[in-house]
N, CA and C atoms as a LAMMPS dump frame, in Angstrom:
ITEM: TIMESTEP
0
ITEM: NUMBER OF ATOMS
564
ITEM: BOX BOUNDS ff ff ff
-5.0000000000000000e+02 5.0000000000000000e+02
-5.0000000000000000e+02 5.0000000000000000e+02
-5.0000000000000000e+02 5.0000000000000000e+02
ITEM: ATOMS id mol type element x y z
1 1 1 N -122.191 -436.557 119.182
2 1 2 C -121.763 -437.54 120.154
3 1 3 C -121.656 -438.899 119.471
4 2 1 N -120.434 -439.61 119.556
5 2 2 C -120.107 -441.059 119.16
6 2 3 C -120.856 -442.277 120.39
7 3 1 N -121.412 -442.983 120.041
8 3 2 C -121.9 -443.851 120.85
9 3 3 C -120.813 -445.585 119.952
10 4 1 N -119.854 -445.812 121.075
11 4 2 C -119.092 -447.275 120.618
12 4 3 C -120.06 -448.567 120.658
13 5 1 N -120.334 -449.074 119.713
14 5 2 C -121.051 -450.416 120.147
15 5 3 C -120.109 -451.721 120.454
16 6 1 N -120.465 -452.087 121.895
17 6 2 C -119.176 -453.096 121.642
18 6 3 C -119.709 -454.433 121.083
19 7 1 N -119.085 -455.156 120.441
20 7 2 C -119.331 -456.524 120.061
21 7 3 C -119.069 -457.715 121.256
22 8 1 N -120.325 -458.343 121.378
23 8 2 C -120.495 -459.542 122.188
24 8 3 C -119.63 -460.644 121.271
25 9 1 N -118.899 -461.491 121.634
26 9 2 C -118.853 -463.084 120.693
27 9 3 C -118.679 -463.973 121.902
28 10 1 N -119.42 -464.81 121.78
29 10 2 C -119.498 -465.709 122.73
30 10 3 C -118.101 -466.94 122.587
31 11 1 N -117.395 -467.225 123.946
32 11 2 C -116.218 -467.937 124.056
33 11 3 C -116.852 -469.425 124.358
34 12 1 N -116.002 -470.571 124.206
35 12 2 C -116.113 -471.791 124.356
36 12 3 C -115.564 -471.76 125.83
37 13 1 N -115.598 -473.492 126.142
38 13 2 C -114.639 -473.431 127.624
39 13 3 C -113.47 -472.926 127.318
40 14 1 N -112.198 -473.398 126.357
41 14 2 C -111.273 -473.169 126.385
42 14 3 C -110.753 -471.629 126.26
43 15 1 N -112.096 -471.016 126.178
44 15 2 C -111.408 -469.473 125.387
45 15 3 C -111.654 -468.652 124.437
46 16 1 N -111.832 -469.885 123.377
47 16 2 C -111.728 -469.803 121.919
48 16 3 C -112.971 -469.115 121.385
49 17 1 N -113.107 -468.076 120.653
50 17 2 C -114.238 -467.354 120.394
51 17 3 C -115.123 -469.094 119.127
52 18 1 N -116.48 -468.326 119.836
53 18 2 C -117.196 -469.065 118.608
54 18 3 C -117.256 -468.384 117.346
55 19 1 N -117.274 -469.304 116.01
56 19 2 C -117.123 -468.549 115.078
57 19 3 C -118.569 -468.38 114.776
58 20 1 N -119.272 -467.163 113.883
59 20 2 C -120.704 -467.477 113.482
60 20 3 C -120.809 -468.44 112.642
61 21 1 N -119.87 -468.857 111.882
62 21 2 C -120.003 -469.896 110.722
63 21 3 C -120.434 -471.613 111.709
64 22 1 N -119.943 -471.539 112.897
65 22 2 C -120.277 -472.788 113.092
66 22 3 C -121.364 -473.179 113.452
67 23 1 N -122.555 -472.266 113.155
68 23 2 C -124.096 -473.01 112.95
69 23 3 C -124.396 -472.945 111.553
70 24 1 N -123.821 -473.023 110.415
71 24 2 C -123.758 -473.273 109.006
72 24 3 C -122.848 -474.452 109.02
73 25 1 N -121.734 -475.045 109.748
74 25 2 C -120.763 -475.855 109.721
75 25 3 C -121.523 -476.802 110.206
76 26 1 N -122.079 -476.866 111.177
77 26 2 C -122.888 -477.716 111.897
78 26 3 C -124.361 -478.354 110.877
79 27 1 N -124.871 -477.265 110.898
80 27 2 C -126.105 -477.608 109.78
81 27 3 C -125.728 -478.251 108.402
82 28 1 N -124.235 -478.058 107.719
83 28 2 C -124.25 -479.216 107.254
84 28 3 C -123.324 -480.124 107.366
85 29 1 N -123.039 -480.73 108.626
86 29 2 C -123.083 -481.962 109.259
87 29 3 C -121.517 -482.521 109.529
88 30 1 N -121.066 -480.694 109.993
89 30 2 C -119.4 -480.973 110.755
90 30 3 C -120.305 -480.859 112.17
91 31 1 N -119.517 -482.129 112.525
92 31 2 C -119.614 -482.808 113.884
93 31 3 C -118.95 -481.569 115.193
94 32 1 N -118.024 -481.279 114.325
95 32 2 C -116.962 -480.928 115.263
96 32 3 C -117.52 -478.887 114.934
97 33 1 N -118.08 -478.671 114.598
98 33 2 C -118.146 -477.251 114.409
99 33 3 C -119.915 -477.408 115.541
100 34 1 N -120.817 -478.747 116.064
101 34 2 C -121.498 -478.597 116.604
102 34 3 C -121.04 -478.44 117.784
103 35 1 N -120.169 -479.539 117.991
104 35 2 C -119.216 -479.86 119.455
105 35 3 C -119.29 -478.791 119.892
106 36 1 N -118.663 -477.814 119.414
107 36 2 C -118.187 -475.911 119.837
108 36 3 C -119.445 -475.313 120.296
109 37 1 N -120.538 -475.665 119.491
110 37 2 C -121.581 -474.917 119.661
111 37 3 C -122.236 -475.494 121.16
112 38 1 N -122.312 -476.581 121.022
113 38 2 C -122.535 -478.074 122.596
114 38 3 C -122.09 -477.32 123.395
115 39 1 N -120.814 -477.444 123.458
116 39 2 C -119.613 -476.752 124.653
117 39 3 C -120.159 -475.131 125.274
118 40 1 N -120.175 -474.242 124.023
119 40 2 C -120.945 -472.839 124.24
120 40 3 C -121.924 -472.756 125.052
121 41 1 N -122.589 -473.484 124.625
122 41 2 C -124.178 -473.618 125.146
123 41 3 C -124.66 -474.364 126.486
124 42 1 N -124.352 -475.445 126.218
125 42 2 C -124.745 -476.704 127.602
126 42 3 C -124.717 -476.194 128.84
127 43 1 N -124.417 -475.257 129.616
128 43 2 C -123.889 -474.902 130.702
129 43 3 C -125.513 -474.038 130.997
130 44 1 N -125.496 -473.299 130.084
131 44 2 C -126.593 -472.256 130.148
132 44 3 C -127.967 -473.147 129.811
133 45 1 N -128.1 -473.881 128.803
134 45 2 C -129.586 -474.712 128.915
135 45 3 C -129.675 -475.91 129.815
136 46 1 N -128.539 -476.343 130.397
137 46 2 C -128.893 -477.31 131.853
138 46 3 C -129.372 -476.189 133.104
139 47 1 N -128.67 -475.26 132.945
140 47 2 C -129.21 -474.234 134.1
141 47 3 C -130.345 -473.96 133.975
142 48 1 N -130.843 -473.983 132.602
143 48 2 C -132.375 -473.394 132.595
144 48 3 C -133.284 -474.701 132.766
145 49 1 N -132.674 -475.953 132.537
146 49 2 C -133.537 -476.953 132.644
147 49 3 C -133.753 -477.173 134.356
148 50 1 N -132.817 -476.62 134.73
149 50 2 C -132.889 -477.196 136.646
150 50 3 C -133.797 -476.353 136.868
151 51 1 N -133.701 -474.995 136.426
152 51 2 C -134.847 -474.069 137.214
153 51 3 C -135.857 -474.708 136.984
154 52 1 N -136.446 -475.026 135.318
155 52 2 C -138.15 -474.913 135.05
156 52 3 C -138.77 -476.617 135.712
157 53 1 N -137.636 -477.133 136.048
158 53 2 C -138.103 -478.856 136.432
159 53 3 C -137.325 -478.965 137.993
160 54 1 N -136.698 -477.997 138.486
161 54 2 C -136.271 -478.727 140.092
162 54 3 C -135.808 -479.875 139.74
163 55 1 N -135.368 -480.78 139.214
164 55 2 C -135.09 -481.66 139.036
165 55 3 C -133.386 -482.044 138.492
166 56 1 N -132.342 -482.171 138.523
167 56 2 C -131.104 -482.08 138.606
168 56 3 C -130.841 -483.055 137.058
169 57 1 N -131.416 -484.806 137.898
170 57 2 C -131.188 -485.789 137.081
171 57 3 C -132.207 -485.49 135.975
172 58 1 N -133.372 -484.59 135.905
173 58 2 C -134.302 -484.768 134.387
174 58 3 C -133.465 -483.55 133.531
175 59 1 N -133.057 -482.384 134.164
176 59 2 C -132.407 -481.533 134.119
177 59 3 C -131.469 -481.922 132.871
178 60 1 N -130.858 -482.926 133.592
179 60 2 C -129.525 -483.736 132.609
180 60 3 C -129.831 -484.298 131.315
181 61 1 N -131.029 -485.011 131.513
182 61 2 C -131.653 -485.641 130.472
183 61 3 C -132.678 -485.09 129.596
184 62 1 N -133.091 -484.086 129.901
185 62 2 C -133.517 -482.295 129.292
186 62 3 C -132.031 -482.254 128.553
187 63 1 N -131.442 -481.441 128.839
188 63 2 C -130.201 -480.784 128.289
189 63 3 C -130.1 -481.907 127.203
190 64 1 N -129.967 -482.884 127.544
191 64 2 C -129.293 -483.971 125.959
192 64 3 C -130.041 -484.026 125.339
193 65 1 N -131.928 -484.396 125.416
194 65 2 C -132.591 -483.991 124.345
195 65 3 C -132.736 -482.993 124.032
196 66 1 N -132.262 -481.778 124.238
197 66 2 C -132.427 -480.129 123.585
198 66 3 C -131.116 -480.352 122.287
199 67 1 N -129.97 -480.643 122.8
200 67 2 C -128.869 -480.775 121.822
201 67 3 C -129.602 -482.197 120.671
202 68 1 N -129.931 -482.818 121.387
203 68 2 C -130.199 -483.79 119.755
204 68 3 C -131.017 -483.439 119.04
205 69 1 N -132.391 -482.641 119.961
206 69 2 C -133.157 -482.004 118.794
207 69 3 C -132.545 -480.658 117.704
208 70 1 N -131.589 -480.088 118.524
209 70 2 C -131.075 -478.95 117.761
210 70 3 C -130.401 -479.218 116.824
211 71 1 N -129.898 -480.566 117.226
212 71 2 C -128.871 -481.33 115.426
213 71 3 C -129.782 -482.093 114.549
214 72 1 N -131.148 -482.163 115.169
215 72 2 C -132.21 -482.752 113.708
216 72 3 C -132.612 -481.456 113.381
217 73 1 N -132.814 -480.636 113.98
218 73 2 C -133.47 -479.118 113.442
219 73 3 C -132.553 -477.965 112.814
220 74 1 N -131.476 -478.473 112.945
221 74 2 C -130.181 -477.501 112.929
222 74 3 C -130.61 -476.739 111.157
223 75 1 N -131.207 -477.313 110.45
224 75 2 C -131.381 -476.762 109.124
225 75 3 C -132.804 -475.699 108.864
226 76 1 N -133.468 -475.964 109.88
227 76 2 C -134.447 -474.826 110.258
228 76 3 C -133.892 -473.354 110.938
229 77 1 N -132.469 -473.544 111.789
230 77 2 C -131.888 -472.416 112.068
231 77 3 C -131.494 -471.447 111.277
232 78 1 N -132.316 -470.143 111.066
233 78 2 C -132.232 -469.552 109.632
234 78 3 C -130.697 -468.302 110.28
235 79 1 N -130.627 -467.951 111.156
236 79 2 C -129.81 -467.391 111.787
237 79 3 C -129.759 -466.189 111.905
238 80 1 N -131.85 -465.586 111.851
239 80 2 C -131.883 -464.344 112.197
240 80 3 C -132.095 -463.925 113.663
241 81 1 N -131.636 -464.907 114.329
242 81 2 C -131.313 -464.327 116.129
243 81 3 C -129.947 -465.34 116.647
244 82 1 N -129.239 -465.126 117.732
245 82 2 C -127.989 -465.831 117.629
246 82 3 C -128.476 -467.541 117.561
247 83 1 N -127.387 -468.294 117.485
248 83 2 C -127.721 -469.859 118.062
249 83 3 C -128.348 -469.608 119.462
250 84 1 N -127.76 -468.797 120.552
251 84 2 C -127.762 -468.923 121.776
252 84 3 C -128.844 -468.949 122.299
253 85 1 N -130.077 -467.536 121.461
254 85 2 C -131.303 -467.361 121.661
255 85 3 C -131.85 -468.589 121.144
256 86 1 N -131.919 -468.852 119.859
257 86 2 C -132.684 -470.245 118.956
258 86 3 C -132.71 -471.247 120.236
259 87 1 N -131.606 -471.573 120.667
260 87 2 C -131.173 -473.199 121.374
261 87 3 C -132.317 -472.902 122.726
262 88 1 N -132.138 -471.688 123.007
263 88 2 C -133.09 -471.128 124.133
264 88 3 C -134.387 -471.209 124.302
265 89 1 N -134.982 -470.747 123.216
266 89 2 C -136.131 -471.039 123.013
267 89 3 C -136.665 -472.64 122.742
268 90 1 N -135.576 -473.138 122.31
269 90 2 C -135.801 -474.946 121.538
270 90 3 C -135.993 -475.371 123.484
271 91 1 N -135.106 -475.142 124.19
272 91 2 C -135.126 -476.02 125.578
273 91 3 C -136.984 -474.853 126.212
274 92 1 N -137.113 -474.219 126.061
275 92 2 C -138.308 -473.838 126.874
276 92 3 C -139.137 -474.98 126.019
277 93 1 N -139.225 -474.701 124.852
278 93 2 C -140.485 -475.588 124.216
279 93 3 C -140.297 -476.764 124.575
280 94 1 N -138.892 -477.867 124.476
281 94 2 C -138.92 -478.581 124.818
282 94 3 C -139.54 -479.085 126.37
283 95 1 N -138.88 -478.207 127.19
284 95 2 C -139.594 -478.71 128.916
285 95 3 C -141.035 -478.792 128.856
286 96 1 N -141.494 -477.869 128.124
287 96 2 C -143.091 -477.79 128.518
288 96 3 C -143.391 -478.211 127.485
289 97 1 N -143.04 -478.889 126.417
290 97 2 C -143.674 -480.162 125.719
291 97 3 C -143.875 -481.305 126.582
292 98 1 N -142.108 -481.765 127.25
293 98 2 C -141.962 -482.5 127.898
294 98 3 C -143.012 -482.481 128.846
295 99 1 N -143.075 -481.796 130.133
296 99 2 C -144.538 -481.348 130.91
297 99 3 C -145.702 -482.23 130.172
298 100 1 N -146.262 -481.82 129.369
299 100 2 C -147.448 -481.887 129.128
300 100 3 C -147.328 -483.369 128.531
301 101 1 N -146.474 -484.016 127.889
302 101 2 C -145.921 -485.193 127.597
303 101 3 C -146.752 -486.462 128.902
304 102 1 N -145.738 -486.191 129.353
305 102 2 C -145.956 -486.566 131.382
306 102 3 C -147.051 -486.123 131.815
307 103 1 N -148.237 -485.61 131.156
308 103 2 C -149.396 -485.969 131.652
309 103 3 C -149.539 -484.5 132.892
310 104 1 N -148.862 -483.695 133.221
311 104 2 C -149.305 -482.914 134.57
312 104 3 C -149.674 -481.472 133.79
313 105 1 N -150.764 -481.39 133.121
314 105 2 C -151.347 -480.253 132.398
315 105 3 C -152.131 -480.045 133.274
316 106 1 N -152.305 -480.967 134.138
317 106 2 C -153.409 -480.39 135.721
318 106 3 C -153.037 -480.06 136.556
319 107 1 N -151.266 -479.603 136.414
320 107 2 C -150.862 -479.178 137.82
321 107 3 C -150.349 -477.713 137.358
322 108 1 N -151.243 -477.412 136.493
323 108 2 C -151.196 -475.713 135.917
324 108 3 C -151.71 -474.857 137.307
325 109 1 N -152.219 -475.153 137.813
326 109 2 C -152.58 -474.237 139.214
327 109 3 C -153.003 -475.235 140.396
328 110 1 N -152.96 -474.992 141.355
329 110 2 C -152.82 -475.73 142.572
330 110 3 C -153.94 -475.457 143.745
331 111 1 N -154.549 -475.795 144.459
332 111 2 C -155.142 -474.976 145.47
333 111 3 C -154.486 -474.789 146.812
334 112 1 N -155.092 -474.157 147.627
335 112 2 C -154.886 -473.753 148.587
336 112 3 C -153.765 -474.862 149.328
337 113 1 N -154.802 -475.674 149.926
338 113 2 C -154.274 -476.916 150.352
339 113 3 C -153.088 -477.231 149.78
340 114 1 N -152.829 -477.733 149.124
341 114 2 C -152.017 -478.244 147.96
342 114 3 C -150.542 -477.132 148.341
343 115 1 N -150.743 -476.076 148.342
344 115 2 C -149.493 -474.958 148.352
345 115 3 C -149.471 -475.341 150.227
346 116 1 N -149.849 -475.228 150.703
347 116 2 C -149.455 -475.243 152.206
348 116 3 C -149.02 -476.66 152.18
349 117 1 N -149.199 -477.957 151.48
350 117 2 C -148.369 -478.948 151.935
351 117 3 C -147.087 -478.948 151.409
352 118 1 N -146.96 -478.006 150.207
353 118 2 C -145.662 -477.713 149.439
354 118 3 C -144.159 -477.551 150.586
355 119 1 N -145 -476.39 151.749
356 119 2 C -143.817 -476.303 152.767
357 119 3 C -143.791 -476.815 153.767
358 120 1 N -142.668 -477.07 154.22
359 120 2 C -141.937 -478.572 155.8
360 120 3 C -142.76 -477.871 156.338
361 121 1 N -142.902 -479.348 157.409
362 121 2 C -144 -479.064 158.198
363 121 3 C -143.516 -478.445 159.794
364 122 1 N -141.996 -478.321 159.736
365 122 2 C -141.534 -477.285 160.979
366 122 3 C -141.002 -476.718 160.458
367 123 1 N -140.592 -475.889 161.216
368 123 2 C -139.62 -474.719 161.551
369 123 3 C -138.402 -475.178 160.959
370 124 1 N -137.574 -474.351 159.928
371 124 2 C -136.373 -474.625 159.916
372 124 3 C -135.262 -474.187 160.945
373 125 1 N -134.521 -474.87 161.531
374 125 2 C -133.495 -474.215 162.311
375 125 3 C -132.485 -473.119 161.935
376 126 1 N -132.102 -472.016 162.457
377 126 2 C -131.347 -471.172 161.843
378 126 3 C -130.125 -471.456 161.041
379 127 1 N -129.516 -472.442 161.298
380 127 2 C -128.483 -473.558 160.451
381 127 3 C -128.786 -473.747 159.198
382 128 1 N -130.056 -474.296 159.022
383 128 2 C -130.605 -474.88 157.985
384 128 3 C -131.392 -473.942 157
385 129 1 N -130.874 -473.088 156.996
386 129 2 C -131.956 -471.668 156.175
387 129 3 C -131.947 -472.368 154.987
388 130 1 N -132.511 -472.394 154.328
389 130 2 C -133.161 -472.91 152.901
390 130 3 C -132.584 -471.104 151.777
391 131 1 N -131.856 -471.68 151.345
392 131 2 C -131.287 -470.841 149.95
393 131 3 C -132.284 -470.575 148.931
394 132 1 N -132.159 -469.837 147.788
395 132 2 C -133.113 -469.128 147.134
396 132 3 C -133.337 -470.712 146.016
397 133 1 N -132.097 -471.272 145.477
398 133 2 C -132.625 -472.472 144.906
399 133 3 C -133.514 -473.576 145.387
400 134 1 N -133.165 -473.425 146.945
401 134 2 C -133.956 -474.532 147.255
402 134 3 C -135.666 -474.312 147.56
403 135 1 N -135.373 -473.073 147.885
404 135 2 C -136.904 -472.42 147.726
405 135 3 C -137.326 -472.743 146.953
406 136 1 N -136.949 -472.409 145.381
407 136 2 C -137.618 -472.801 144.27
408 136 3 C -138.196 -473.769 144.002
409 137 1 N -137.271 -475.084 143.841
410 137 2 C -137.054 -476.014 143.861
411 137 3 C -138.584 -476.466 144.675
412 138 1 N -138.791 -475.72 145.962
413 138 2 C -140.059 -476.412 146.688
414 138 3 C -141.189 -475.633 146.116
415 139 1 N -140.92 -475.105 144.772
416 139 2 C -142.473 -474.364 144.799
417 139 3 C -143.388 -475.332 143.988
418 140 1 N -144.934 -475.551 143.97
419 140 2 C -145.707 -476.011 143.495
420 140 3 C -144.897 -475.811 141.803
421 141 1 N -145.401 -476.857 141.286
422 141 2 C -144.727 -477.228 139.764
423 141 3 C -145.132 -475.845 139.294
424 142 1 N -146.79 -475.284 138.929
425 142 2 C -147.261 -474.521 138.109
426 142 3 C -146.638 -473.167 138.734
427 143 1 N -146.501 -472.619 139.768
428 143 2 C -146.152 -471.528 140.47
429 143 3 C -144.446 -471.251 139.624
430 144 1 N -143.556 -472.46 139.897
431 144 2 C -141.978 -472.674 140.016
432 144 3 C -142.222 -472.261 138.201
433 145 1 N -142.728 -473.116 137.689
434 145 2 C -142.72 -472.551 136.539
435 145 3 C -142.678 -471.259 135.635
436 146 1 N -143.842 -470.834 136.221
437 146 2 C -144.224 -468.816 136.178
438 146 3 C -143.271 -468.155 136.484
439 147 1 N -142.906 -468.84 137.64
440 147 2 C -141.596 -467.786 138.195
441 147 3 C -140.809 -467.434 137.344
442 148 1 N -139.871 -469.109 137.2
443 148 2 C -138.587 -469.214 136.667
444 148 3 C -138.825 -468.116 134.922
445 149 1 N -140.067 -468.322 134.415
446 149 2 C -140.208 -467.735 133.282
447 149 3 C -140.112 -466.213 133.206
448 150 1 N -141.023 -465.852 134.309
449 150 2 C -141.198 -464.536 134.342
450 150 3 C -140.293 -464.189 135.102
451 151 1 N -139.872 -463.864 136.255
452 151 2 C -138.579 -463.391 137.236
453 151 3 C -137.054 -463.932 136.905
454 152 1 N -137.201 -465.164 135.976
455 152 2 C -135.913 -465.202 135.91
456 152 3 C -135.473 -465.077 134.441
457 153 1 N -136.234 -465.892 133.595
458 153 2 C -135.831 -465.445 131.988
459 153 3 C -136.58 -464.33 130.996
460 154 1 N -137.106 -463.507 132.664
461 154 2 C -137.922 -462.466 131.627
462 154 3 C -138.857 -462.727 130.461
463 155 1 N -139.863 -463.198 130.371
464 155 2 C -140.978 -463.8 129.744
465 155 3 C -141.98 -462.273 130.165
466 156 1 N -143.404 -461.523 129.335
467 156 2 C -144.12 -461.606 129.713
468 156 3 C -145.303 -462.067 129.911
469 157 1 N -146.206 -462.069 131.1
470 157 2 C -147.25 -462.158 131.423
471 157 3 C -148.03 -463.305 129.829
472 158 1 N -148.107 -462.85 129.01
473 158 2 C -148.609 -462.925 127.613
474 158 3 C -148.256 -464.096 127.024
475 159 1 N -146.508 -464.272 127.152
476 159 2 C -145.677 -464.396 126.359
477 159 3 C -146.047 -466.338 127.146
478 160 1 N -145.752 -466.039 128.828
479 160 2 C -146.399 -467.302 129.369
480 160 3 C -147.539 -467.974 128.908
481 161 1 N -148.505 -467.309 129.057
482 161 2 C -149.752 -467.876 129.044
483 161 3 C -149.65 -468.369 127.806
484 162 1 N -149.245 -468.484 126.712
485 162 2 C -149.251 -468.635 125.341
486 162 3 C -148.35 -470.102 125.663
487 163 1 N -147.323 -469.903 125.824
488 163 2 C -146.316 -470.798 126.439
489 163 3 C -147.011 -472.139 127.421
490 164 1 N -147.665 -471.509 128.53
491 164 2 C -148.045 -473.043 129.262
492 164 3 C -149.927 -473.225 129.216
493 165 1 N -150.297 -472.79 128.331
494 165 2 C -151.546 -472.602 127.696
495 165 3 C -152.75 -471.808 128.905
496 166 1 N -152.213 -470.913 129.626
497 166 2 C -153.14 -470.26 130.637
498 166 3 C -153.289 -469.227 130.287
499 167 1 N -153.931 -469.006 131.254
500 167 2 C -154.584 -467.237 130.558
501 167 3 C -153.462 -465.723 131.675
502 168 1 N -153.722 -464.914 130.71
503 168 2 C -152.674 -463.913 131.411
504 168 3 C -152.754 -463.945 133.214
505 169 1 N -154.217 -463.459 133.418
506 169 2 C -154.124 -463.836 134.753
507 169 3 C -154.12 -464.872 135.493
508 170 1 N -154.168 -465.95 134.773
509 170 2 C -153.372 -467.236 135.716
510 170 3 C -152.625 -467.172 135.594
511 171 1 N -151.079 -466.57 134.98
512 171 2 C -149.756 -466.717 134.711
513 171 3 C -149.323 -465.906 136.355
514 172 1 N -149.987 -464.398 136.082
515 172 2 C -150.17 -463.193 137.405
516 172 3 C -150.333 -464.162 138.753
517 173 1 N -151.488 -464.871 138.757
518 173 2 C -151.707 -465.247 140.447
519 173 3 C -151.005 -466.685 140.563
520 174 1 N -150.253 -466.867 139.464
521 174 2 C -149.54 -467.999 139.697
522 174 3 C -147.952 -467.725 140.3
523 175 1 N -147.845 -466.466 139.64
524 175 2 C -146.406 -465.375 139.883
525 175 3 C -146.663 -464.952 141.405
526 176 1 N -147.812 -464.387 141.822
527 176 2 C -148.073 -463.907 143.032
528 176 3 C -148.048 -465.015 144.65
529 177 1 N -148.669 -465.992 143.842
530 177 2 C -148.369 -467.358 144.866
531 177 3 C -147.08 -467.401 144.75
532 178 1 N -146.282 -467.662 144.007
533 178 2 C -144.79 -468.178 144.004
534 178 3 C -143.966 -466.968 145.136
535 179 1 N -144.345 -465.965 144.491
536 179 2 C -143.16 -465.177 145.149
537 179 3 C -144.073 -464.959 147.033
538 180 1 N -144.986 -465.327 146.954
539 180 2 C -145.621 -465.667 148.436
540 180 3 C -144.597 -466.493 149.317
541 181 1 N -144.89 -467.494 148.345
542 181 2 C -144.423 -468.915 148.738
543 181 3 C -143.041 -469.164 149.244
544 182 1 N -142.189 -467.789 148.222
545 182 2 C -140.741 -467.798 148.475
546 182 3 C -140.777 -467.092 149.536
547 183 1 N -141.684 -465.595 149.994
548 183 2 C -140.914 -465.26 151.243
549 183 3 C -141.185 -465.818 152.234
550 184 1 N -142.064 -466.762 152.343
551 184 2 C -142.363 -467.591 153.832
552 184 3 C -141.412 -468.449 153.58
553 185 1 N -140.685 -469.19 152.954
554 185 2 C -139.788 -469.845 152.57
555 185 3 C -138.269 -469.501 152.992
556 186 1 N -138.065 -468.056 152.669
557 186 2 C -136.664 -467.384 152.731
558 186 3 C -137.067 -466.934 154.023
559 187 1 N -137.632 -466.633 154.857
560 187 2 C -138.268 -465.887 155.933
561 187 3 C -137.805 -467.043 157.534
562 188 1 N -137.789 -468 156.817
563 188 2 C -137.285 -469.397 158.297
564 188 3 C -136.052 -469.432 158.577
């Protein structure tokens, strides 16, 4: 039996396949072979910056420091996983540098209290159903975090705790609150 492997290459906006050479073009210091790589990319690490921060406008300003750090680091990219993964991993470290930067290494878990003021204090009207982003968006920082890692970029358990310096089972009952949190949330 023949098994076809198909080849992935990742397209720019316009179309245009990326070449692999343009994280060697880039690393040494064509502008315009990063641009391509910018263009490739940006779409997918602002998306990941909105999830792990709820935040739209830091979101924005996430995304631009991930690209400037990736053009001071660009010579550390040895290019044994794609750019796409590398740049990926550069914006997680970055947010939760950032995080801990900003001082909220104490809002790694939350109590009780604390999660019940997270949600409005009425009833949403059937009009107004609250969407799965905006759910998020309202979860306690440390919870929204776990999530987005584990349920959405596939992280494990392990892989977190290492990541936002907790222990496996705080990553677990931080995952377990969140997705609590979302169905009383999606549930109005």
């Amino acid at each position: 039996m023949t098994v076809a492997i198909q080849d992935f290459t990742p397209t720019r906006l316009d179309g245009d396949p990326v070449e692999p050479s343009d994280a060697a073009l880039a690393a040494a210091g064509d502008r315009r072979a990063f641009e391509r790589l910018y263009r490739a990319h940006v779409d997918r690490v602002y998306a990941l910056c909105v999830r792990m921060v709820a935040d739209r406008a830091l979101a924005e300003e996430l995304t631009q420091d991930v690209f400037v750090r990736a053009w001071e680091k660009l010579a550390l990219f040895r290019g044994e996983s794609s750019f796409g993964t590398w740049v990926h991993r550069l914006t997680v470290n970055l947010v939760l540098n950032r995080r801990d930067s900003d001082g909220r290494r104490d809002r790694r878990t939350v109590d009780d209290a604390d999660a019940v003021e997270a949600l409005p204090a009425r009833p949403l009207a059937p009009g107004d159903r609250m969407d799965l982003e905006k759910a998020i968006a309202g979860l306690p920082p440390g919870a929204r975090r776990v999530f987005v890692l584990h349920d959405v970029e596939g992280y494990r358990h392990e892989e977190i705790a290492e990541l936002l310096g907790i222990t496996s089972g705080g990553s677990k009952a931080q995952l377990h609150r969140a997705r609590l949190l979302l169905r009383e949330a999606l549930q109005r």
